[in-house]
PDB file of N, CA, C, O and CB in Angstrom:
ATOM      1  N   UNK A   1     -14.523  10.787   6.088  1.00  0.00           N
ATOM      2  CA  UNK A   1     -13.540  10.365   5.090  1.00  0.00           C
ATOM      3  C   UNK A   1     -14.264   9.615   3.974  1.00  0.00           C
ATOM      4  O   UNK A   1     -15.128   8.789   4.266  1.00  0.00           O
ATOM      5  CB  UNK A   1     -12.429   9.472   5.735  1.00  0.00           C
ATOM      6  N   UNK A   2     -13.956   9.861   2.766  1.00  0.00           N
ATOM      7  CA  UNK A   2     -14.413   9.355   1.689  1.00  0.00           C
ATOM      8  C   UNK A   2     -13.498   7.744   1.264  1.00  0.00           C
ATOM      9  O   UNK A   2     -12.401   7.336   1.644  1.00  0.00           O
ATOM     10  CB  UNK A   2     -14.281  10.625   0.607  1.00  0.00           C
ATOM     11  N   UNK A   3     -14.599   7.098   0.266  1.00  0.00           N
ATOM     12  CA  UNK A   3     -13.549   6.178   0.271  1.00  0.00           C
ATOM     13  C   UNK A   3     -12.778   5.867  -0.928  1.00  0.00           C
ATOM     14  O   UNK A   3     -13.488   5.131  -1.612  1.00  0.00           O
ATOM     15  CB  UNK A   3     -14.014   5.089   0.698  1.00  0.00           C
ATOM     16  N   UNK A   4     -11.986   6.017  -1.339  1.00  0.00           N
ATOM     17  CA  UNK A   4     -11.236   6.701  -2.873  1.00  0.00           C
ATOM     18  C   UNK A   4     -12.282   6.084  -4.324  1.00  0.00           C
ATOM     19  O   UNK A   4     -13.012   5.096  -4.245  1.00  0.00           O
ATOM     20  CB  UNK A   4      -9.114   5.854  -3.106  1.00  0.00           C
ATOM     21  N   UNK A   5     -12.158   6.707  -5.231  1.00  0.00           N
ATOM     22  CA  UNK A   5     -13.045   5.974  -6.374  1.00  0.00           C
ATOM     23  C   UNK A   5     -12.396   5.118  -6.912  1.00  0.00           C
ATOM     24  O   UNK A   5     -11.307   5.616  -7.198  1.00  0.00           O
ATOM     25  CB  UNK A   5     -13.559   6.731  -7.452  1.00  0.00           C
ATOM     26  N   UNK A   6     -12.471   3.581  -7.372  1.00  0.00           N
ATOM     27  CA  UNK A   6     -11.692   2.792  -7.945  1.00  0.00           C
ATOM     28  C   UNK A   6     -11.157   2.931  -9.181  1.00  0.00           C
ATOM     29  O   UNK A   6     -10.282   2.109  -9.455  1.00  0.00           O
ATOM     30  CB  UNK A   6     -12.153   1.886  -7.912  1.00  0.00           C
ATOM     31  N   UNK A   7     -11.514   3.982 -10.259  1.00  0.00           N
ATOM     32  CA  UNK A   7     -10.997   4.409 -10.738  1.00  0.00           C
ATOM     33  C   UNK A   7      -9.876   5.699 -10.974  1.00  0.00           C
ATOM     34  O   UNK A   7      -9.658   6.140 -12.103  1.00  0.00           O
ATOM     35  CB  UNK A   7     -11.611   4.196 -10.991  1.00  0.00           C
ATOM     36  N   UNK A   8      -9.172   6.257  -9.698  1.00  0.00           N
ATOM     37  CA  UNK A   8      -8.620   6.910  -9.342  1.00  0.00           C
ATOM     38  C   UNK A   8      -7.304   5.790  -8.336  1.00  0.00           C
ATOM     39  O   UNK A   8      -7.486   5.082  -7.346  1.00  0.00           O
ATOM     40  CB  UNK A   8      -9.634   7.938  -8.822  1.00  0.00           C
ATOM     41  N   UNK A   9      -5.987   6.079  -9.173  1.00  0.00           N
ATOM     42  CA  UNK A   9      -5.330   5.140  -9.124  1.00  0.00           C
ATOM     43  C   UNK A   9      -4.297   5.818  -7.927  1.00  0.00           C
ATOM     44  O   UNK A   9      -3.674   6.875  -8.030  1.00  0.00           O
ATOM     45  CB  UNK A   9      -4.841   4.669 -10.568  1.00  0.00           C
ATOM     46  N   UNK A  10      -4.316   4.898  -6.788  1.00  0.00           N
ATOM     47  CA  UNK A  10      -3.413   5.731  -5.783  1.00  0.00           C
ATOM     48  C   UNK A  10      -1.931   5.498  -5.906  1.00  0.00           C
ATOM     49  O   UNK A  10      -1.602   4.422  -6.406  1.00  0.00           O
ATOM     50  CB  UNK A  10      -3.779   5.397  -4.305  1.00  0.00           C
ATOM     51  N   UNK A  11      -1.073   6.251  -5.567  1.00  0.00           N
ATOM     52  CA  UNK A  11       0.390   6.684  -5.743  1.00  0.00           C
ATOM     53  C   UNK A  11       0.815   5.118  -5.484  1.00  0.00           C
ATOM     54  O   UNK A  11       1.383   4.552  -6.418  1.00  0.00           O
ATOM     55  CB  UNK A  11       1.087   8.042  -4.541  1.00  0.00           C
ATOM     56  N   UNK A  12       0.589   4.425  -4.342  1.00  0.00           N
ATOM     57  CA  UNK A  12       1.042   2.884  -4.367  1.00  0.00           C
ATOM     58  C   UNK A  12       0.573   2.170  -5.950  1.00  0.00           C
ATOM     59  O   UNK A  12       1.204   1.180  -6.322  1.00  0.00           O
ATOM     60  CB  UNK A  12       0.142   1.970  -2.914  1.00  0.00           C
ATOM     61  N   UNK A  13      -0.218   2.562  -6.572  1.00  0.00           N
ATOM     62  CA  UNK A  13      -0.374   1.681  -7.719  1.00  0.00           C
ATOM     63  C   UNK A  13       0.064   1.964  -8.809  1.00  0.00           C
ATOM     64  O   UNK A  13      -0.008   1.191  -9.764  1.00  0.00           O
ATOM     65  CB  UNK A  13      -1.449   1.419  -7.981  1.00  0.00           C
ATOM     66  N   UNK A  14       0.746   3.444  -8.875  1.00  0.00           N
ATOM     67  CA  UNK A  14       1.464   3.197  -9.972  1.00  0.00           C
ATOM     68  C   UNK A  14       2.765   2.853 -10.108  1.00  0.00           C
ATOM     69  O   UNK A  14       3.639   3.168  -9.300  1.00  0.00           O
ATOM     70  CB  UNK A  14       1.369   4.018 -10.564  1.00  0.00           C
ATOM     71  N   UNK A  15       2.998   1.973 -11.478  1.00  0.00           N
ATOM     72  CA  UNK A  15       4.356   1.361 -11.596  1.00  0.00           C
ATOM     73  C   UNK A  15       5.663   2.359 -11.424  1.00  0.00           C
ATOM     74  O   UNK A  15       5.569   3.572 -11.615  1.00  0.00           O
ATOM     75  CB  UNK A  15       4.413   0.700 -13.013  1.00  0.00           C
ATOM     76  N   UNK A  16       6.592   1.865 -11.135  1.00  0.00           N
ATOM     77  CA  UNK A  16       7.977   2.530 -11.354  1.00  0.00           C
ATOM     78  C   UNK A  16       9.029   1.573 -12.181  1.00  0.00           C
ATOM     79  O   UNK A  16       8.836   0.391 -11.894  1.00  0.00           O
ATOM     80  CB  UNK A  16       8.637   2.894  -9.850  1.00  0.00           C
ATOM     81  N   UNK A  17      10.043   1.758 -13.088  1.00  0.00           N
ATOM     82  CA  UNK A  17      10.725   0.686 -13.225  1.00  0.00           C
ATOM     83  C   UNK A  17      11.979   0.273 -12.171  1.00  0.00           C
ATOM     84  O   UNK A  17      12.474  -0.854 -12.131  1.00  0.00           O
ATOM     85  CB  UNK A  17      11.126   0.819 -14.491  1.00  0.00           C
ATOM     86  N   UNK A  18      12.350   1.292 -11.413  1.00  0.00           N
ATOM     87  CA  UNK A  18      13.299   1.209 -10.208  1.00  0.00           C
ATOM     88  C   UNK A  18      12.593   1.269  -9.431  1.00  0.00           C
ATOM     89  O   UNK A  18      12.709   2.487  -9.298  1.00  0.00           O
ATOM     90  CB  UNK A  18      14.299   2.054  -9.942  1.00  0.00           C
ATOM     91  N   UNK A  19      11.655   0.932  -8.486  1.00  0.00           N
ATOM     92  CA  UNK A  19      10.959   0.990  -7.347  1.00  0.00           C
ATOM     93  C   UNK A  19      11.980   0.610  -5.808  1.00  0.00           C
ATOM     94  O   UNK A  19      11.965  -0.541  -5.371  1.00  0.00           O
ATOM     95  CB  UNK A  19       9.708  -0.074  -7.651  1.00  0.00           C
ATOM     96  N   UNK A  20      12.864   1.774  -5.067  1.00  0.00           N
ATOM     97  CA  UNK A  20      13.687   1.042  -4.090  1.00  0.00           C
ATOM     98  C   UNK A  20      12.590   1.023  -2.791  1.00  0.00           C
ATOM     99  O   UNK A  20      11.691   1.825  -2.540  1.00  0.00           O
ATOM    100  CB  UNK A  20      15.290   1.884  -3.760  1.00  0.00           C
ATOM    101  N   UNK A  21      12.931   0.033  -2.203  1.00  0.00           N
ATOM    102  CA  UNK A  21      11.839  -0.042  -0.968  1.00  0.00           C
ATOM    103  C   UNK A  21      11.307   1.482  -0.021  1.00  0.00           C
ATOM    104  O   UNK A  21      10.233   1.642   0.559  1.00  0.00           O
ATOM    105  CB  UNK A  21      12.645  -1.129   0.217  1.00  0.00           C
ATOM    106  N   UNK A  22      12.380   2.375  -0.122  1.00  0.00           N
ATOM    107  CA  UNK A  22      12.474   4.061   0.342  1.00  0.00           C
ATOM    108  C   UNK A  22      10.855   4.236   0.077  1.00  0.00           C
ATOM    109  O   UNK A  22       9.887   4.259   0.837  1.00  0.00           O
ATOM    110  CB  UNK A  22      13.712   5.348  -0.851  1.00  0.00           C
ATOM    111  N   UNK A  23      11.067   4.396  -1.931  1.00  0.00           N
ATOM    112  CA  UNK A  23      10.016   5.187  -2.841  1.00  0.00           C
ATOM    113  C   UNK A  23       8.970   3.960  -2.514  1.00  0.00           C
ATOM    114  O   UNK A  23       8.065   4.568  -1.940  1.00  0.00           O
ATOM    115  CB  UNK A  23      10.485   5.545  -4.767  1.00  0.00           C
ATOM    116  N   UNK A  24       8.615   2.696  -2.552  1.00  0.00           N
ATOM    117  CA  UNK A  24       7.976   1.907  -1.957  1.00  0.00           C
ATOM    118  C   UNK A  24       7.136   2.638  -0.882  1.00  0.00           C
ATOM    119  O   UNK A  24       6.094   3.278  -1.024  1.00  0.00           O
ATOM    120  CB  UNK A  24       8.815   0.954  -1.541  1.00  0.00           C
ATOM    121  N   UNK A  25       8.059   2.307   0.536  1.00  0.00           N
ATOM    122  CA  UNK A  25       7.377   2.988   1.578  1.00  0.00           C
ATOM    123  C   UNK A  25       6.676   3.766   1.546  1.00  0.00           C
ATOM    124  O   UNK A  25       5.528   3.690   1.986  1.00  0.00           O
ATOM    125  CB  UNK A  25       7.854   3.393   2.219  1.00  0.00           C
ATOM    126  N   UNK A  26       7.442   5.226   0.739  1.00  0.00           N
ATOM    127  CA  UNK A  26       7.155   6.464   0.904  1.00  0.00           C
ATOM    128  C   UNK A  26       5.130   6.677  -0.070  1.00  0.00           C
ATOM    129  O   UNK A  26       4.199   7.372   0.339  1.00  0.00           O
ATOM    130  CB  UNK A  26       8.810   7.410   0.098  1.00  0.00           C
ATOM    131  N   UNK A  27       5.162   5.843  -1.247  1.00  0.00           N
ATOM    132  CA  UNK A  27       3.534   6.461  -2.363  1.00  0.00           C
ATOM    133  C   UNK A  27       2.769   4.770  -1.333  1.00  0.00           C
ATOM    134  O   UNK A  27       1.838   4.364  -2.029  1.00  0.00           O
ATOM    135  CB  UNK A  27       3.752   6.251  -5.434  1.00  0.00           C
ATOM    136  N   UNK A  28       2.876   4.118  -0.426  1.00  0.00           N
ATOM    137  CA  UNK A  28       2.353   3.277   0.510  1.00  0.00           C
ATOM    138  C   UNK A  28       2.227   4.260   1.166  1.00  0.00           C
ATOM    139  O   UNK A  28       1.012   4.459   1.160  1.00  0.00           O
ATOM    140  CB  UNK A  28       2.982   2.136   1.049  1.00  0.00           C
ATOM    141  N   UNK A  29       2.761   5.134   1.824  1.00  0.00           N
ATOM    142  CA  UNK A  29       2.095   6.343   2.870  1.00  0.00           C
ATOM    143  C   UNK A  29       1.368   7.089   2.315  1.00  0.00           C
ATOM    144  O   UNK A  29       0.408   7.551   2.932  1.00  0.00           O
ATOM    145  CB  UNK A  29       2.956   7.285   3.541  1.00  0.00           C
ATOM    146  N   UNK A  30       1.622   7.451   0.904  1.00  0.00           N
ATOM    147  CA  UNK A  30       0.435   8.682   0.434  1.00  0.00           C
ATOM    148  C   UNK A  30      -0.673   7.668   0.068  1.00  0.00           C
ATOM    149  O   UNK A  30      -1.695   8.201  -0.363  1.00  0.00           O
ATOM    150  CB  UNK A  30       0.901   9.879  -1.131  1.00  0.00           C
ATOM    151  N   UNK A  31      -0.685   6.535   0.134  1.00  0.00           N
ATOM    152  CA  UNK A  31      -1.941   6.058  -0.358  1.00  0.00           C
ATOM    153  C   UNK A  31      -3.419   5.906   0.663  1.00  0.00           C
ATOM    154  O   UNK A  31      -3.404   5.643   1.865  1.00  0.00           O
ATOM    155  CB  UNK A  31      -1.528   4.699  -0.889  1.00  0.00           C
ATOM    156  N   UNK A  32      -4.366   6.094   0.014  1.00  0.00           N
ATOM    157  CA  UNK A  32      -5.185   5.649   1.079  1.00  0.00           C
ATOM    158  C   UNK A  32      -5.063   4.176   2.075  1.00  0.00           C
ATOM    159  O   UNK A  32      -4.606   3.132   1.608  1.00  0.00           O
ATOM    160  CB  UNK A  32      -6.372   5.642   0.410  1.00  0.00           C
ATOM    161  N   UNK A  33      -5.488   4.286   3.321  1.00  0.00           N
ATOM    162  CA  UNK A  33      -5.243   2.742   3.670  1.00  0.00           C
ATOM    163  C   UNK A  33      -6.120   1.639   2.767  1.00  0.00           C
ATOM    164  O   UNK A  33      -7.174   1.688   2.132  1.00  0.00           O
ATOM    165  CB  UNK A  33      -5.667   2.511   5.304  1.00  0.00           C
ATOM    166  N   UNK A  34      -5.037   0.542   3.076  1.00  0.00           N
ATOM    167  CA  UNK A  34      -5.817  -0.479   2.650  1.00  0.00           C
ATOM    168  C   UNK A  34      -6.893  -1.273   3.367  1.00  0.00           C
ATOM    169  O   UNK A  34      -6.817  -1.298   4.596  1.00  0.00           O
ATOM    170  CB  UNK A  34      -5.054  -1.223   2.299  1.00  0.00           C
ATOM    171  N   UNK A  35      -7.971  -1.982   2.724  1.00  0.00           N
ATOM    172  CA  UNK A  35      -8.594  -2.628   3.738  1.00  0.00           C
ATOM    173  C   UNK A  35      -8.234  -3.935   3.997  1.00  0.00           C
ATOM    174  O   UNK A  35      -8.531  -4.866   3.248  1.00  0.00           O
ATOM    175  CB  UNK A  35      -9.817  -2.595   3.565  1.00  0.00           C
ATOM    176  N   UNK A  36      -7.436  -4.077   5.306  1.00  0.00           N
ATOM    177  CA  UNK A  36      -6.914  -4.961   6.166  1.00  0.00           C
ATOM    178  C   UNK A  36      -8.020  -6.305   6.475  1.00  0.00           C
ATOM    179  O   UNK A  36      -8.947  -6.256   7.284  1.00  0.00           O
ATOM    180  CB  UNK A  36      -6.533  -4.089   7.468  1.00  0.00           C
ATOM    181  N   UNK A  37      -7.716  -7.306   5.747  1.00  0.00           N
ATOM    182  CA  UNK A  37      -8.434  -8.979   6.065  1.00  0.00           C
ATOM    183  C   UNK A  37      -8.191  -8.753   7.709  1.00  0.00           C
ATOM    184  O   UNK A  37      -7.047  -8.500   8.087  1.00  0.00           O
ATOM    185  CB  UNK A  37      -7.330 -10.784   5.215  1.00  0.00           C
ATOM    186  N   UNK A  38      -9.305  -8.849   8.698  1.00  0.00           N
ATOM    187  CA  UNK A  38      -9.010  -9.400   9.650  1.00  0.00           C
ATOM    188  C   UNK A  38      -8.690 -10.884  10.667  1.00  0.00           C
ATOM    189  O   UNK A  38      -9.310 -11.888  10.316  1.00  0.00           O
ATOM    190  CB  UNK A  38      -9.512  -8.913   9.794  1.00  0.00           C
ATOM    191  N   UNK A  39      -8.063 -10.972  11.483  1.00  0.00           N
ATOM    192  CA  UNK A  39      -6.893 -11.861  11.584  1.00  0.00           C
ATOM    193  C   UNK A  39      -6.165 -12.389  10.758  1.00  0.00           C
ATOM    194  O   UNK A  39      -5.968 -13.587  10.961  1.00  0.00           O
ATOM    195  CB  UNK A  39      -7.080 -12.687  12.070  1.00  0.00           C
ATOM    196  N   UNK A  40      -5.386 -11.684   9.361  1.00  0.00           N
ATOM    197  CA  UNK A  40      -4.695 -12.320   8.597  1.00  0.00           C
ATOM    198  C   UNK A  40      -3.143 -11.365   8.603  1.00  0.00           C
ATOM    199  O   UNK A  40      -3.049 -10.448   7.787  1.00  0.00           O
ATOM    200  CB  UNK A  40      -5.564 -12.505   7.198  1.00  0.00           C
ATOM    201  N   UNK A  41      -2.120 -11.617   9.445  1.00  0.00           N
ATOM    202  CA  UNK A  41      -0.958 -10.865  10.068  1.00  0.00           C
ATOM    203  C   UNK A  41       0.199 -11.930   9.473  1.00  0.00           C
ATOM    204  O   UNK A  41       1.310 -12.022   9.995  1.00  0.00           O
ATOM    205  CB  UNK A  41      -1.050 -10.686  11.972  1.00  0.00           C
ATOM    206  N   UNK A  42      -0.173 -12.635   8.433  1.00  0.00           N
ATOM    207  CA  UNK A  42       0.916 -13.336   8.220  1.00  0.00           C
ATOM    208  C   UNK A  42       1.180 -12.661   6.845  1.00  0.00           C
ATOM    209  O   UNK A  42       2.375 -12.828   6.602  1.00  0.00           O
ATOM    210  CB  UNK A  42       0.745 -14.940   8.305  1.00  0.00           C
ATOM    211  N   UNK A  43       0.825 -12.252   6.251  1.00  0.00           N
ATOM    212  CA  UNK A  43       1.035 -11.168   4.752  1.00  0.00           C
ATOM    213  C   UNK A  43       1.638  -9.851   5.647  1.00  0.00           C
ATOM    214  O   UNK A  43       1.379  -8.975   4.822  1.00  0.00           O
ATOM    215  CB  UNK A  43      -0.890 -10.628   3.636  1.00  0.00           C
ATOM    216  N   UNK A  44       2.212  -9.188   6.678  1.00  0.00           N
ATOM    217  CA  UNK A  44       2.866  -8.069   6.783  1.00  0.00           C
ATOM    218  C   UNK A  44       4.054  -8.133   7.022  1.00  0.00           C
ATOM    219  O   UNK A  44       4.558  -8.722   7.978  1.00  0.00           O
ATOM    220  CB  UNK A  44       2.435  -7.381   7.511  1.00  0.00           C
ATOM    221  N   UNK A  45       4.718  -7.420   6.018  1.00  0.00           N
ATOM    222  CA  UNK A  45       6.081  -7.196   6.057  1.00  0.00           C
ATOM    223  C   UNK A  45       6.691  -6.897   6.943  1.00  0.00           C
ATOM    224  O   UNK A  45       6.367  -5.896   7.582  1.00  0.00           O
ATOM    225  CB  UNK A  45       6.416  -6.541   5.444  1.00  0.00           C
ATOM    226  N   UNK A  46       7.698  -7.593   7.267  1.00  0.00           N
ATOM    227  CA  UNK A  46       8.640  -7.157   8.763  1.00  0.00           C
ATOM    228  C   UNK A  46       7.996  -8.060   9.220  1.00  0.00           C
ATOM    229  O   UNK A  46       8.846  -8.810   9.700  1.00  0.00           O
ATOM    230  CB  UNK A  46       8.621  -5.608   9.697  1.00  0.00           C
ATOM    231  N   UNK A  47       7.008  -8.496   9.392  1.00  0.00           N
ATOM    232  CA  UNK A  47       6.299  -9.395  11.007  1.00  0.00           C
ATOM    233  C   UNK A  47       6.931 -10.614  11.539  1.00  0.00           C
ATOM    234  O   UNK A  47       6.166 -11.511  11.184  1.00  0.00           O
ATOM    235  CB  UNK A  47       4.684 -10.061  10.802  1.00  0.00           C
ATOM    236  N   UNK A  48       7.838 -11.107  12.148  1.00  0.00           N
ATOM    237  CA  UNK A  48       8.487 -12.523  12.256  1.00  0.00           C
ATOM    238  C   UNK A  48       7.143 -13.607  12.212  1.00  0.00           C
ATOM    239  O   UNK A  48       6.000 -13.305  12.555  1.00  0.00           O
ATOM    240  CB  UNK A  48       9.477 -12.672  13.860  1.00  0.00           C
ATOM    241  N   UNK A  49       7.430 -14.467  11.881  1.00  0.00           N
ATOM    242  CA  UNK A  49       6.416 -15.257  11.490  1.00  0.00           C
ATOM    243  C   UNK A  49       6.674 -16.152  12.415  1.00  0.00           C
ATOM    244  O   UNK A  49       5.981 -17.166  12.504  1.00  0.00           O
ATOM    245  CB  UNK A  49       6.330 -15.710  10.121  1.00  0.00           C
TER     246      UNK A  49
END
């Protein structure tokens, strides 16, 4: 797996002016993953804190 070029802007980064959490979710799945800080689980959404 390659690791995207930083100038190649993934579907999570581009703006929308209605962004509903759905279309959110949905260009967050087409995006490449992110690279995850390890032990830092207090930035994920949904997680009860």
């Amino acid at each position: 797996m390659t690791t995207p070029d930083p100038e190649t802007p993934q579907p999570r980064d581009i703006a929308l002016e209605q962004e509903s959490p759905e279309m959110a979710a949905s260009l967050e799945a087409q995006s490449a993953p992110r690279e995850a800080p390890q032990g830092d689980e207090g930035d994920v959404e949904g997680h009860p804190s």
